[in-house]
C-alpha positions as CSV (number, residue, x, y, z in Angstrom):
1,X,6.5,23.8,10.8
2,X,9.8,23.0,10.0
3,X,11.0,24.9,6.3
4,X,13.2,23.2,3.6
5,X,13.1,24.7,-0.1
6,X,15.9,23.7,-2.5
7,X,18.4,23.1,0.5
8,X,21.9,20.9,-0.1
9,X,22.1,19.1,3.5
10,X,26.1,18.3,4.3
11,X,25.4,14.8,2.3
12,X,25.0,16.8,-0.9
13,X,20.9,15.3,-0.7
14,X,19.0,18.2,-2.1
15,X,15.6,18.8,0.0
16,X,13.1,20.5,-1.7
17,X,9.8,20.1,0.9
18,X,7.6,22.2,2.7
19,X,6.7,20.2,5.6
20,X,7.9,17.3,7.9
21,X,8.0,13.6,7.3
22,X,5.0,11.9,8.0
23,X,4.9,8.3,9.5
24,X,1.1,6.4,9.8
25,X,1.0,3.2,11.4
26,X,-1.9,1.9,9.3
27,X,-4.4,-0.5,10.4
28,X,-3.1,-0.7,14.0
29,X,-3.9,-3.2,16.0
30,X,-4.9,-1.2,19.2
31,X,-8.9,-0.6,19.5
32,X,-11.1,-0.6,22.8
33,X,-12.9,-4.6,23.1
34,X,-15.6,-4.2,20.4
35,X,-18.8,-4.4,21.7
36,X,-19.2,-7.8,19.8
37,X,-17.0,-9.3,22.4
38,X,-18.9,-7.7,25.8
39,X,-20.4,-10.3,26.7
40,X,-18.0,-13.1,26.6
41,X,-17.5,-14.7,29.4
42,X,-13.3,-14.4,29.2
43,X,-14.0,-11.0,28.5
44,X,-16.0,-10.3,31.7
45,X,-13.7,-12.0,33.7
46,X,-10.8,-10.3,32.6
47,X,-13.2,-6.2,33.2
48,X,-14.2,-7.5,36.9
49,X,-10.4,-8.0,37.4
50,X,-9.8,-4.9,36.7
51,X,-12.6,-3.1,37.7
52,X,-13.3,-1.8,34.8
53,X,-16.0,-1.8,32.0
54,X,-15.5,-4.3,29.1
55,X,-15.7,-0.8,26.5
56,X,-13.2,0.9,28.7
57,X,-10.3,-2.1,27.9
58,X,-7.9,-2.5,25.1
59,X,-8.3,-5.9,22.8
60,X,-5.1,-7.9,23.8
61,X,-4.8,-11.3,22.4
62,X,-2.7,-12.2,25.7
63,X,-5.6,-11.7,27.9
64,X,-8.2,-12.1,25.1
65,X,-7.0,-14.5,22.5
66,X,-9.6,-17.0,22.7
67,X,-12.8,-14.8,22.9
68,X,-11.1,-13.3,19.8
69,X,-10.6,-16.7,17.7
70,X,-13.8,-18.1,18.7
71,X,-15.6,-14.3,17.5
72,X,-17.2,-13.2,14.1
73,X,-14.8,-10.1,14.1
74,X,-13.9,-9.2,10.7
75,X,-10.1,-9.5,10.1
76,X,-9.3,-11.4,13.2
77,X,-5.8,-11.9,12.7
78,X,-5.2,-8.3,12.8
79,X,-6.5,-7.7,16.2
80,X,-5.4,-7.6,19.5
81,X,-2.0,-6.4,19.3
82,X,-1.0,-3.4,21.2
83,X,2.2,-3.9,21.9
84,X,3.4,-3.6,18.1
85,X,2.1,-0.3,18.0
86,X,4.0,0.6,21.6
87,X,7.0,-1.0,20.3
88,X,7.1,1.4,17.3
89,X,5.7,4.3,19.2
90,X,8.5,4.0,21.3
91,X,11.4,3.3,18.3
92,X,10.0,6.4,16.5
93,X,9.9,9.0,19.3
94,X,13.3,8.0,19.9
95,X,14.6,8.8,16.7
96,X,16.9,11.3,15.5
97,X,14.6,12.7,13.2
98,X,11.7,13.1,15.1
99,X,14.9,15.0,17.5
100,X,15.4,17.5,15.3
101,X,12.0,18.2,14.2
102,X,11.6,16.1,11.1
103,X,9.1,13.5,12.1
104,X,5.3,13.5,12.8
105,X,3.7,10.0,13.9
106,X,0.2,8.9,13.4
107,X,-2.1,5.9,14.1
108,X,-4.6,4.8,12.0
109,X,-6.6,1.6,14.3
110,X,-8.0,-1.0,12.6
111,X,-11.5,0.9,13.3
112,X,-10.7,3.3,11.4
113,X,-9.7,5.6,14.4
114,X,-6.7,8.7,13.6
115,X,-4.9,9.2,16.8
116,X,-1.9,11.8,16.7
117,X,1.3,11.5,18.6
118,X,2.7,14.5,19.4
119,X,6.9,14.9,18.7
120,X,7.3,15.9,22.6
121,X,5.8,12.8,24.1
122,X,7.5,10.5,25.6
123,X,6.0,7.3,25.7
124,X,5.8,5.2,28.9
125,X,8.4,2.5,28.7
126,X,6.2,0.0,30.5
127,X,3.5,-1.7,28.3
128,X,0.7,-1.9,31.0
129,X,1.5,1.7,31.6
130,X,0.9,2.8,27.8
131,X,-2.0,0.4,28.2
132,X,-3.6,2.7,30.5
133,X,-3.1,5.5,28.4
134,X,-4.6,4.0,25.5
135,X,-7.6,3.6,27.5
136,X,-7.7,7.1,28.5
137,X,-7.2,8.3,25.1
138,X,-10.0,6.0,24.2
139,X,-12.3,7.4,27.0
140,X,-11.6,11.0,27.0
141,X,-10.3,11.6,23.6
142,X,-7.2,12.6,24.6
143,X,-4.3,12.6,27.2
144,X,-3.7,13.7,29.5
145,X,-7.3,15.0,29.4
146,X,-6.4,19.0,30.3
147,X,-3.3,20.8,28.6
148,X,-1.5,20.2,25.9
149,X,-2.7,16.8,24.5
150,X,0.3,14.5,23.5
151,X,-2.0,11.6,22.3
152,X,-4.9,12.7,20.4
153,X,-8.4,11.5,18.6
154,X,-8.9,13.4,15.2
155,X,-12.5,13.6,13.7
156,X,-11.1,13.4,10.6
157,X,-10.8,10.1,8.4
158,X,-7.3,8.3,7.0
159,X,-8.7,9.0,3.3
160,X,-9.7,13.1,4.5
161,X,-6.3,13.4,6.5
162,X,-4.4,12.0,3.5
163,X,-5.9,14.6,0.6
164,X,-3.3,17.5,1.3
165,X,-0.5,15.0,1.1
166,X,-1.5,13.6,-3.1
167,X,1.2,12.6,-4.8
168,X,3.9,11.2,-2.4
169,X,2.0,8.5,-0.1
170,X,4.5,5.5,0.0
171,X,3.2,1.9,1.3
172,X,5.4,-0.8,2.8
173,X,4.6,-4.4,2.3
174,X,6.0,-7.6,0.5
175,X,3.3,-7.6,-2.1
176,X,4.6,-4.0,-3.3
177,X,7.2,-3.4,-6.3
178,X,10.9,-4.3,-5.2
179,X,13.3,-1.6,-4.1
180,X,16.4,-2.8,-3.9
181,X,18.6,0.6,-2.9
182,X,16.2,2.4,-0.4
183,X,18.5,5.0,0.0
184,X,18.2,6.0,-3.8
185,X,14.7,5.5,-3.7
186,X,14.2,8.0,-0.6
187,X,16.4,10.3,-2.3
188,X,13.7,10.8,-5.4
189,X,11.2,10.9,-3.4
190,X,12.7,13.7,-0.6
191,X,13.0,16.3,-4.0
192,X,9.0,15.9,-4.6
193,X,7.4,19.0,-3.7
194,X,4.6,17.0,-2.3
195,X,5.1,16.0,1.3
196,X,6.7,12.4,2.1
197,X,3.9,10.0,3.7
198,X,5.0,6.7,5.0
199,X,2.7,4.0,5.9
200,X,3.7,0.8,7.3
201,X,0.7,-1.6,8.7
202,X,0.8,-2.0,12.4
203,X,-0.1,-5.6,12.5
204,X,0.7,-9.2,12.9
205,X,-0.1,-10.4,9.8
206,X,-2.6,-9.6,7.2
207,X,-2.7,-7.5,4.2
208,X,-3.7,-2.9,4.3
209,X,-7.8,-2.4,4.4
210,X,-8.6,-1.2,1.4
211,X,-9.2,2.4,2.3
212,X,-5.5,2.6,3.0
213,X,-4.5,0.5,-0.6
214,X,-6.9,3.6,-2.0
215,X,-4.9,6.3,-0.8
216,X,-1.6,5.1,-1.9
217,X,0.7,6.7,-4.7
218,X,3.6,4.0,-4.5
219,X,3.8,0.3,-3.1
220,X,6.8,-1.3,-2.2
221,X,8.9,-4.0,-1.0
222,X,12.1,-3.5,0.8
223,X,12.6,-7.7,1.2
224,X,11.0,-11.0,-0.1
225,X,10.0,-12.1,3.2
226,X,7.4,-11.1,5.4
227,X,9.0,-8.5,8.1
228,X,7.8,-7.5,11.1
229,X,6.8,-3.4,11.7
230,X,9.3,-2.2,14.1
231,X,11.8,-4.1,11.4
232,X,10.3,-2.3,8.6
233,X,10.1,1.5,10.7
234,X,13.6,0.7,11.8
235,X,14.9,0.4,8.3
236,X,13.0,3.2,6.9
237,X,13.8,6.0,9.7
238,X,17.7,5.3,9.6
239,X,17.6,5.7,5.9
240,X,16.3,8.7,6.2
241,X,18.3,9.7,9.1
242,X,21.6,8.8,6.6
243,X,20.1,11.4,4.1
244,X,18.7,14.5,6.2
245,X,21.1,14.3,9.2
């Protein structure tokens, strides 16, 4: 685990932390087809297609949009959407500061599901491809199913994961207090002793559940208007990257 105690980086940023930066996609829209949808008949058509069980698929509003609008899931408008989560999956394991060792990535599924993304992985740049190892993950609770496991299922909750991290827990979203210097606002929070937890929601549109508004320290907004998350993990990881880099 990387180890920074009252050091001045070449930016004259004083780091005083004992652990890496934490990034949770919250809420995420990737979940197998809840069983509440089985047995619809879009839903069926689209397993026999693929030869697959309806439990064993990922909930995509391209291939299951209606069965979704026309369902009694709770909080449709935050389901189905994958590729968000692929998109930013992708963005963040690219990043300089996952590169040198800073960054650890989570996923938090609108289920309630943790999955853990481990630094090494390199994501499939192909969407039907991560599909497939979504599935897997789903299935076997963990891929690739032998080895080292780069995606992973925790048994542990968002609200039991979050406990050692008290203090410094920073939520994104337009109904949060204005920051208008990120940078600045980074910078305070980098000399915390508590480690730096960022969660940004991972999904079209919506508000946070309410067991992630629970475990927040600090709610903000970086812009008046409604951004999207790869927008918001973009903005977030270069600041960063400006200060620890």
């Amino acid at each position: 685990m990387l180890t920074l105690v009252n050091n001045v980086n070449n930016r004259g940023v004083i780091m005083n932390y004992k652990t890496k930066i934490y990034l949770i996609l919250a809420d995420a829209s990737l979940e197998p087809i809840p069983p509440e949808l089985w047995s619809d008949p879009l839903i069926k058509k689209h397993a026999k297609r693929q030869k697959k069980s309806p439990k064993e698929l990922i909930l995509d509003q391209f291939y299951h949009g209606p069965a979704i609008v026309n369902s009694s899931l709770t909080d449709k408008e935050k389901r189905g959407r994958p590729d968000i989560v692929h998109r930013v999956i992708l963005l963040a394991q690219d990043s300089e500061l996952n590169y040198r060792g800073f960054l650890r990535v989570y996923v938090h599924t609108v289920r309630g599901d943790l999955i853990a993304v481990d630094p090494s992985v390199k994501p499939p740049r192909n969407y039907l491809r991560f599909i497939g190892l979504m599935e897997q993950l789903f299935k076997e609770g963990r891929v690739p199913p032998e080895g080292r496991p780069l995606f992973s299922l925790t048994r542990t909750s968002l609200t039991s994961f979050l406990e050692k991290f008290r203090g410094n827990i920073i939520g994104f979203s337009r109904r949060g207090k204005k920051v208008k210097d990120l940078k600045k606002f980074l910078i305070e929070r980098i000399k915390n002793p508590s480690p730096l937890v960022l969660i940004i929601g991972a999904f079209p549109r919506g508000f946070f559940s309410q067991e992630v508004v629970r475990n927040l320290d600090e709610l903000i907004a970086i812009s008046d208007r409604s951004l999207t998350t790869s927008y918001v993990v973009c903005k977030v990881l270069s600041a960063l990257e400006e200060l620890l880099i």
